[in-house]
Structures are given as structure tokens and as C-alpha cells.
C-alpha beads as a LAMMPS data file, in Angstrom:
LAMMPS data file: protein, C-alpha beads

101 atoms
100 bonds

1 atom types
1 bond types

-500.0 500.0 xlo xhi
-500.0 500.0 ylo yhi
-500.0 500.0 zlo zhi

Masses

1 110.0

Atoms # bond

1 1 1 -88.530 -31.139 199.313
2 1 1 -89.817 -31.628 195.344
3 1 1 -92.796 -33.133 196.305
4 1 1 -93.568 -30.084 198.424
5 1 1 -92.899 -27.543 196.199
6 1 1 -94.876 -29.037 193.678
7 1 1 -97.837 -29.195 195.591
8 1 1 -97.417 -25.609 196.847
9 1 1 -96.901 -24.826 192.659
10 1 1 -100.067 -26.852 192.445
11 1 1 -102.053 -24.564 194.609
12 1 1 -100.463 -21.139 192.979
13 1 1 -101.647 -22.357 189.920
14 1 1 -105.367 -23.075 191.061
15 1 1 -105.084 -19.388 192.523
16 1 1 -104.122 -18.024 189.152
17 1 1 -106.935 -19.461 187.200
18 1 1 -109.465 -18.551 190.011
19 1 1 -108.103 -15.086 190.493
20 1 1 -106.605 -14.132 186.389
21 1 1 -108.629 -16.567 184.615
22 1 1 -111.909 -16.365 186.615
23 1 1 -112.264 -20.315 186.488
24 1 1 -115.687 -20.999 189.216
25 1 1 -114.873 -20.635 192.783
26 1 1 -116.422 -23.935 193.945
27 1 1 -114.049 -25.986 191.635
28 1 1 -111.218 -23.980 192.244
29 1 1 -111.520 -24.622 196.328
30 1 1 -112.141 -27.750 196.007
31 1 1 -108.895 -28.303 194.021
32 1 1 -107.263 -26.383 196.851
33 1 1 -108.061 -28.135 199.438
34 1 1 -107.392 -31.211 197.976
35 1 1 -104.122 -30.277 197.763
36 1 1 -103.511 -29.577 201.048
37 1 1 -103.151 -32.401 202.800
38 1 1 -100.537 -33.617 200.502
39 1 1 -99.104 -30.349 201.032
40 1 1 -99.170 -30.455 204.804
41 1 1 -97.887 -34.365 204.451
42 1 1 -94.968 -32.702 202.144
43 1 1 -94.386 -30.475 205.088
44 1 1 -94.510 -32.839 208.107
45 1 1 -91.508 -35.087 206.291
46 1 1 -89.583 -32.396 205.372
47 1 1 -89.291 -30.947 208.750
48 1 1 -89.368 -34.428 210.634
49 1 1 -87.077 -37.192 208.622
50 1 1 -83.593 -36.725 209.621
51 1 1 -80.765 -35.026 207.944
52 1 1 -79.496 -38.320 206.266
53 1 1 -82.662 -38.587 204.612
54 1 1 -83.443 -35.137 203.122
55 1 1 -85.588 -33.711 206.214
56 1 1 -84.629 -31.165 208.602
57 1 1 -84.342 -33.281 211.504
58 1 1 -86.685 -31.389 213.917
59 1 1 -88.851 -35.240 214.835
60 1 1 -92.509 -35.520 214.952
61 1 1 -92.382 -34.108 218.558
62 1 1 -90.690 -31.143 216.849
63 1 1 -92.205 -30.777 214.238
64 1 1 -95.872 -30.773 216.086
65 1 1 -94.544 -28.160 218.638
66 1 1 -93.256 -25.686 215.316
67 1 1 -97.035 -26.931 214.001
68 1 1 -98.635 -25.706 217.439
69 1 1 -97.066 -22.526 217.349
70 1 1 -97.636 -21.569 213.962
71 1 1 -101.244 -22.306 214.150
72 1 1 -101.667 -20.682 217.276
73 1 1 -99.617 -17.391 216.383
74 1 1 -102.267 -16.978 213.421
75 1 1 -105.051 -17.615 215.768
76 1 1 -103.657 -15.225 217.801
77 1 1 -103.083 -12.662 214.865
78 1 1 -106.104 -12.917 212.992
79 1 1 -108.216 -12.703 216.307
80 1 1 -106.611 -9.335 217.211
81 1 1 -106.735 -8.129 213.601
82 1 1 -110.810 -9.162 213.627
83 1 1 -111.263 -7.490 216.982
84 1 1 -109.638 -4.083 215.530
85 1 1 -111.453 -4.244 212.509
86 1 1 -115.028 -4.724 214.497
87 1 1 -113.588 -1.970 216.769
88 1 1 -113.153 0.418 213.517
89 1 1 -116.277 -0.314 212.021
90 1 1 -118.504 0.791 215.273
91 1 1 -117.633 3.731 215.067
92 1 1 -120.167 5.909 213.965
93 1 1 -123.009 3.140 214.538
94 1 1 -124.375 2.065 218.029
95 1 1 -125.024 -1.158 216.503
96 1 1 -121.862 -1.743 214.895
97 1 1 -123.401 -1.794 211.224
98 1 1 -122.431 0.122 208.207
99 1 1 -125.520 2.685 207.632
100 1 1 -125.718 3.181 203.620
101 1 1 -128.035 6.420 203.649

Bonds

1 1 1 2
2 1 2 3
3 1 3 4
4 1 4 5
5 1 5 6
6 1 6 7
7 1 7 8
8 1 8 9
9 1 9 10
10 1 10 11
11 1 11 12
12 1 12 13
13 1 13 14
14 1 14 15
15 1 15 16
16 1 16 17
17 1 17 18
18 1 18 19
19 1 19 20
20 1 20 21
21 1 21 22
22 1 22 23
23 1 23 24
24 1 24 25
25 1 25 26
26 1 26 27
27 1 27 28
28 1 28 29
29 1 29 30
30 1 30 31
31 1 31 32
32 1 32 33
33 1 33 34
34 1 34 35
35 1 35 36
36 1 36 37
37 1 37 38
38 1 38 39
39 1 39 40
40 1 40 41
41 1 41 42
42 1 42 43
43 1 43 44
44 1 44 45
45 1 45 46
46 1 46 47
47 1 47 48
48 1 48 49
49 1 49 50
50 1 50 51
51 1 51 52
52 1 52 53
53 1 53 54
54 1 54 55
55 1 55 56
56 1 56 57
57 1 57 58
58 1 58 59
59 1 59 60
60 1 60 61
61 1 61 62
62 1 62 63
63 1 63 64
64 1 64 65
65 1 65 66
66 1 66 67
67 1 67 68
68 1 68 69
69 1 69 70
70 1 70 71
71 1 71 72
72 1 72 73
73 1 73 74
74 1 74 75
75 1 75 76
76 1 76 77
77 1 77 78
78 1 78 79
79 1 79 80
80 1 80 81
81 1 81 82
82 1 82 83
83 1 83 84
84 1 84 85
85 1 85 86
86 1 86 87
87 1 87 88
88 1 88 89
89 1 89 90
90 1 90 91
91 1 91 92
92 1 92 93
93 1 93 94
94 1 94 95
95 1 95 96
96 1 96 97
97 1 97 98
98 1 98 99
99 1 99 100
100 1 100 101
């Protein structure tokens, strides 16, 4: 559970400085990413080791299902949030682009 909250800390931080302290966007996503796949692994054994050993107990079969799910719910949203924004912006263009005169 530390080691996941310190990489999630980790990332808040690099967000900060790109977004408050204006350090360049290449460096800052790079240090993001980075950071996610200890992040994720933080993740996985938290929700997979058993109870006796700090996790949540859900197993790897578990814990890929909640993984599934998740990823597919954002799919899901983001699609249908992109598809209604396209859908707003055709509105008063034929083409669907934004005329600037």
C-alpha cells in the first residue's frame, strides 16, 4: 500500500511542476510514464496478495477481471463523450469544422 501511494505522490508531483511550475512537457511525460508501471505493479499486488499479506485478496484472476472492467468502462465513457463532442461541434458546419470568419 506505501509503495503505491508513493508512486501515485510521485506522479502528483510531476503534474504540479508541469502544470504550477511550467517545467517542459516532454520531460515531465516522460517522468510520468515512467512511473506508471511501478504504479500499476503497486496496484496489481495490492489488489491480488492475500489478506495475510497486506493485499486485498481479489487473485490475479480477480484482479484482471476489476482491470478489464475499468479499462473498458473508460473506453466506453470517453468514446461516448468524443462522439457527443463531434456531434456538438457540427453543428453549424457541414463539414464538421470550426469556421473562424
Amino acid at each position: 500500500m506505501l509503495s503505491l501511494v508513493v508512486f501515485a505522490a510521485a506522479i502528483v508531483v510531476v503534474a504540479f511542476l508541469y502544470f504550477v511550475v511550467k517545467v517542459n512537457a516532454v520531460v515531465a511525460f516522460w517522468i510520468a510514464y515512467i512511473l506508471t508501471r511501478p504504479l500499476g505493479a503497486s496496484t496489481g499486488d495490492l489488489l491480488s496478495q492475500a489478506t495475510k499479506d497486506g493485499g486485498l485478496g481479489l487473485g490475479t484472476t480477480g484482479t484482471s477481471v476489476l482491470f478489464l472492467a475499468v479499462i473498458l468502462a473508460l473506453v466506453i465513457v470517453l468514446s461516448i463523450r468524443e462522439a457527443s463532442h463531434r456531434g456538438s461541434l457540427r453543428g453549424g458546419s457541414p463539414t464538421g469544422r470550426i469556421s473562424l470568419d
